[in-house]
LOVEX-384517 format. One line per 8 residues: their letters; for each residue x, y, z of N, C-alpha, C. Coordinates in nm, 3 decimals. Example, Ala and Ser with C-alpha at 12.3 -4.5 7.8 and 13.67 -1.06 7.14 Angstrom:
BEGIN
as) 1.319/-0.569/0.780/1.230/-0.450/0.780/1.320/-0.330/0.780; 1.285/-0.225/0.708/1.367/-0.106/0.714/1.290/0.003/0.787
END
This chain:
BEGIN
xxxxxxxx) 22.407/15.627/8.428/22.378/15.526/8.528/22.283/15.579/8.635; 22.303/15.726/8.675/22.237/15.775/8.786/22.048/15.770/8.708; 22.013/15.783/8.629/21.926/15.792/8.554/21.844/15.686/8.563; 21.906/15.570/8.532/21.887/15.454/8.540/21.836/15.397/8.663; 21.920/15.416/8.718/21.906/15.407/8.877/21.736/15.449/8.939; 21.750/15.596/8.862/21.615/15.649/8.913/21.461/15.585/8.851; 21.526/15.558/8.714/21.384/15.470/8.711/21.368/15.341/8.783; 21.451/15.292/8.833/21.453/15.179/8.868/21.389/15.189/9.037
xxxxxxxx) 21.449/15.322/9.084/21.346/15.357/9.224/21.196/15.436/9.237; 21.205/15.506/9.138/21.055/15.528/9.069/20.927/15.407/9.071; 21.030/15.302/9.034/20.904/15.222/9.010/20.880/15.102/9.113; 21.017/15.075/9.209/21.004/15.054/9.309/20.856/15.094/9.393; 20.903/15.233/9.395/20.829/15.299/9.479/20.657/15.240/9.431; 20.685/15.267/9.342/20.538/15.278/9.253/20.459/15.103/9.265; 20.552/15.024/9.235/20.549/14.854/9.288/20.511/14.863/9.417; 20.543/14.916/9.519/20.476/14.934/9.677/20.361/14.968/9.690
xxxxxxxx) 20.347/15.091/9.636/20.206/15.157/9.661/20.108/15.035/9.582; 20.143/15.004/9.444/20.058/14.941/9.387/19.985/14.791/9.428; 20.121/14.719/9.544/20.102/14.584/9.616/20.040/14.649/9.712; 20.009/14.744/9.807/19.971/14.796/9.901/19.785/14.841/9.841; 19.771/14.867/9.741/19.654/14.898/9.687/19.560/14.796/9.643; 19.626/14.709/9.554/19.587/14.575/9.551/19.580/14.475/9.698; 19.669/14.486/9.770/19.617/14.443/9.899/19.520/14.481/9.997; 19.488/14.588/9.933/19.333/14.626/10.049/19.238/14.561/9.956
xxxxxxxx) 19.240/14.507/9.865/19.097/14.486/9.793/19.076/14.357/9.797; 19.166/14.275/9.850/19.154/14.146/9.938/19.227/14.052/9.842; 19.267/14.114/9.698/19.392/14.010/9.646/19.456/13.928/9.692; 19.507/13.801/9.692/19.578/13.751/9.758/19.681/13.694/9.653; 19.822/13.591/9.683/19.882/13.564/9.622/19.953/13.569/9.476; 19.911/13.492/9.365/19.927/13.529/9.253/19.867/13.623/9.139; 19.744/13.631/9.175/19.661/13.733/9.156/19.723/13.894/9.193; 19.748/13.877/9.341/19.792/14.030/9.405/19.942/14.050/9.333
xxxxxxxx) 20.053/13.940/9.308/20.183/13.980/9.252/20.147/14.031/9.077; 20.011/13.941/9.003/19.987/14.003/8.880/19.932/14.121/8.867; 19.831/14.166/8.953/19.855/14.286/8.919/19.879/14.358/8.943; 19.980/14.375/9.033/20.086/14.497/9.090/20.177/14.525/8.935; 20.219/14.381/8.906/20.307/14.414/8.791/20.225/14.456/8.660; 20.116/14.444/8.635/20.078/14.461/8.489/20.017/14.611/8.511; 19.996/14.702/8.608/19.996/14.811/8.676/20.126/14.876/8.628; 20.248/14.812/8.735/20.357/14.892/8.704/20.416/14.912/8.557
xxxxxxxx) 20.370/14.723/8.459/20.402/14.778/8.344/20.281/14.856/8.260; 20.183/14.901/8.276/20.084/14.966/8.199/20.162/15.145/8.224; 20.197/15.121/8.324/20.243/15.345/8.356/20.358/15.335/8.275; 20.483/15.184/8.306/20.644/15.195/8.226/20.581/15.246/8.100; 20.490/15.211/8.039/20.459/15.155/7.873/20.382/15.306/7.847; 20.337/15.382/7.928/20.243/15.471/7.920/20.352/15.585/7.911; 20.390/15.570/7.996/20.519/15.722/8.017/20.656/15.690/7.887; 20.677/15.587/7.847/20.778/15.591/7.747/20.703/15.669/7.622
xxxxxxxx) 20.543/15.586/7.567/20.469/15.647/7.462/20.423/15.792/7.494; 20.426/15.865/7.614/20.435/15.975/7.672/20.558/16.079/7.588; 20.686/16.055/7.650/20.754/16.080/7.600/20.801/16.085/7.491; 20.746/16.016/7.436/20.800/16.002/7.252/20.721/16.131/7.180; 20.656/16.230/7.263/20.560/16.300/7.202/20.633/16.487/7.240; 20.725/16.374/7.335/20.767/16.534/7.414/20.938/16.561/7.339; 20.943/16.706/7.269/21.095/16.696/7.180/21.217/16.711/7.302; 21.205/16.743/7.413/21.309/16.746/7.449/21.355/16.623/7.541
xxxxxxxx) 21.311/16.439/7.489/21.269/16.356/7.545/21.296/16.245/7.424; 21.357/16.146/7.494/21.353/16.036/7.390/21.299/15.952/7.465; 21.212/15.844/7.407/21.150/15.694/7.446/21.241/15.577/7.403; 21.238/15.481/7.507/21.340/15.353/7.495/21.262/15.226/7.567; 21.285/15.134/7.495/21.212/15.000/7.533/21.294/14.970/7.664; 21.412/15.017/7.622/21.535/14.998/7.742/21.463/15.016/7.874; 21.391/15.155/7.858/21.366/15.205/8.021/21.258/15.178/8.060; 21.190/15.112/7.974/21.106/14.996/8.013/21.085/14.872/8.108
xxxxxxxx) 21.227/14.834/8.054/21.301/14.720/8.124/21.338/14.753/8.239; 21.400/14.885/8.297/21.417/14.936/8.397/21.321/14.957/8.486; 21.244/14.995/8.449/21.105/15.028/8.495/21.039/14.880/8.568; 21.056/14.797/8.520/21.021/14.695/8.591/21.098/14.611/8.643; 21.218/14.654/8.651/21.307/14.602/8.713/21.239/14.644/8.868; 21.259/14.784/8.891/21.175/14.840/9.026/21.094/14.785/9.081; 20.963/14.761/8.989/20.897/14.717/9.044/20.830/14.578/9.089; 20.924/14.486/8.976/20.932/14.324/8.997/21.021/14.298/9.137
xxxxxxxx) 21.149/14.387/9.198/21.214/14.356/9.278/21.100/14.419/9.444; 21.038/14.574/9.411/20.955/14.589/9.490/20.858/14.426/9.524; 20.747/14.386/9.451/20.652/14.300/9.439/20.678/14.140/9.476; 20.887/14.161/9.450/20.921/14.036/9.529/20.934/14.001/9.644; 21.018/14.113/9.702/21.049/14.146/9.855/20.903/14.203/9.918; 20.785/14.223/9.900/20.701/14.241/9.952/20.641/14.118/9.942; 20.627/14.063/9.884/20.541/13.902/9.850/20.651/13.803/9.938; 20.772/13.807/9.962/20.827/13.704/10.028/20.841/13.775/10.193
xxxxxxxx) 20.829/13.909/10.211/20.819/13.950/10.382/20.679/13.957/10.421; 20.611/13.966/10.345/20.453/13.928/10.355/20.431/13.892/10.482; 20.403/13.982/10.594/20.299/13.950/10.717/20.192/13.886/10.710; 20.139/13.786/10.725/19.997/13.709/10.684/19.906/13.719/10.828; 19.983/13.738/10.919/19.875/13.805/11.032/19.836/13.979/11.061; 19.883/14.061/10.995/19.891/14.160/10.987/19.742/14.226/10.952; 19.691/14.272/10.999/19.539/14.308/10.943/19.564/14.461/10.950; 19.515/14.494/10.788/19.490/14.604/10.786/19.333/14.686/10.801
xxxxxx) 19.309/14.791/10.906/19.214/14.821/10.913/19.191/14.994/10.864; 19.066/15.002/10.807/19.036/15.114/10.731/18.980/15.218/10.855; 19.021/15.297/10.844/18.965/15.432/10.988/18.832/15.513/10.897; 18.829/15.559/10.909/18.727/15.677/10.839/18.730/15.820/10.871; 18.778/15.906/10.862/18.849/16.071/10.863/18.688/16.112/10.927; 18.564/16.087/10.904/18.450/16.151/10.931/18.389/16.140/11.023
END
């Protein structure tokens, strides 16, 4: 279960950064929730066929499902607390 768990905050995490990335590029709405998720599922789908290569490692469609569990629940709760006055501005380090 603890396992489980972790993919499921893995991809959380990963669902944030990815709505946060897609939101600087001026995505908006259904567009910005698609491809946060087809993101989060391209790495689930990438790291299971990953693993199937590695012997001390099994691959599961299962943790797949997990995997986007994270990050469909990330992409929800960010899409429904959604600040719409919130402006993000870019600094420049130089």
């Amino acid at each position: 279960m603890c396992r489980k768990g972790g993919h499921i905050l893995e991809f959380f995490v990963l669902g944030v950064l990815t709505w946060r990335a897609f939101q600087g590029e001026g995505y908006d709405g259904k567009r910005l929730w698609l491809q946060s998720l087809a993101l989060v599922l391209a790495v689930a789908m990438t790291d299971e066929f990953h693993q199937s290569f590695v012997p001390s490692r099994t691959s599961s469609i299962v943790d797949v499902g997990y995997d986007l569990i994270g990050g469909i629940t990330a992409v929800v709760l960010l899409s429904r607390f959604r600040n719409e006055t919130r402006t993000l501005y870019s600094h420049s380090i130089l």
